[in-house]
N, C-alpha and C positions, 0 to 999 in steps of 0.2 A: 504494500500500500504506500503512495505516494505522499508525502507531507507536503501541506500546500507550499507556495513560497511562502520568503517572512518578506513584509512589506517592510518599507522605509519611508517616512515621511516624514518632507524638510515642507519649512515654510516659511517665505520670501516676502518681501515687501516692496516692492518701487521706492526710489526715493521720492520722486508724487507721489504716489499714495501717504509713505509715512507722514508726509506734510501736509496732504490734505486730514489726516485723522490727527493732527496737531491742532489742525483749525476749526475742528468740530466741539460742539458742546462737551464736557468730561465724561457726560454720562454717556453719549453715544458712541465715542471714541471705544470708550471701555465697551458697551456694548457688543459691536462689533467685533472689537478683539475676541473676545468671549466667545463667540460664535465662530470666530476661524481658529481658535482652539483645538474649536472640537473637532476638527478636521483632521486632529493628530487621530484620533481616536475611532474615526469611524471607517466602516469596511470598505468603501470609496467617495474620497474626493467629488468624484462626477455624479452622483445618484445624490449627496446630503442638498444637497440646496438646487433652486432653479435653474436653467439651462438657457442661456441668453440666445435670442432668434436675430434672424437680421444682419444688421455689419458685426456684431460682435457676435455673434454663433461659434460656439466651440469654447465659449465662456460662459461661467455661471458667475449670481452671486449669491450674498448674502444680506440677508439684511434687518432692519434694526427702525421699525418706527418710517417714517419716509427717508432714513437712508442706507443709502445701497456701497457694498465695496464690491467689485469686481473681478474676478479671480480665472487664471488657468490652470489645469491641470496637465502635467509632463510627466508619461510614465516611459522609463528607460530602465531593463531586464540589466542585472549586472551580474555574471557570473565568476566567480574564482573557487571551483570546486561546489561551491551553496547559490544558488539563485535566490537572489534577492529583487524584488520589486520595489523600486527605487519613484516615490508618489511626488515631484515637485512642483508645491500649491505658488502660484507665484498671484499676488495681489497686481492689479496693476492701475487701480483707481479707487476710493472713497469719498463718499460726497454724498449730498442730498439729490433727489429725484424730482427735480424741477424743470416738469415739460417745456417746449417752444425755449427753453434757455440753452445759452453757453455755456453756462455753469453747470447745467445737468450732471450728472454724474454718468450717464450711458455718455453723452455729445465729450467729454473730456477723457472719457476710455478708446471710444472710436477712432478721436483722434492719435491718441497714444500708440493706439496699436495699427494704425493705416500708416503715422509716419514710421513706427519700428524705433518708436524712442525710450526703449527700456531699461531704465539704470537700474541696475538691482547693487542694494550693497553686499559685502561680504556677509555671511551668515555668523550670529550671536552665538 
């Protein structure tokens, strides 16, 4: 009998995102974190939370009251004798959900990810 893989899951921020969850109320800030938490914990990334349609499909997010954080998931198979499933949650937007705006938080994900401007810092 085959034992399943063991999963790995890391979890990433943008340096936008981490700035826009700087600029949110405390309590949502935290919120949200809270929620991408659980992400360490649950049996996939892709199925805990919504599946974004549209320019941003193949993102989900999470979210917290009217706001939403943005997220991808990267799954890369690593082998060295044990297959490890290797889950990289990477954030790439937080922010309120305010239609017909700039600010929206899908209209500032869209763009992040149409220009390919992804700073991720090193991991904590």
């Amino acid at each position: 009998m085959n034992d399943p893989p063991q999963r790995l899951v890391t979890i990433q921020w943008t340096t936008t995102a981490k700035e826009a969850l700087r600029g949110l109320p405390k309590k949502v800030a935290k919120g949200l974190l809270d929620k991408a938490e659980e992400l360490y914990k649950c049996e996939d990334p892709k199925t805990a939370h919504k599946p974004l349609t549209g320019p941003l499909k193949g993102n989900y997010r999470i979210t917290y009251a009217r706001y939403r954080a943005v997220y991808s998931v990267e799954e890369e198979d690593i082998a060295n004798g044990d297959v490890f499933v290797h889950i990289r949650v990477l954030f790439v937007a937080a922010g309120i959900r305010k239609e017909r705006s700039k600010k929206d938080v899908y209209a500032v994900a869209q763009k992040i990810v149409e220009l390919g401007v992804v700073n991720i810092d090193p991991v904590d």
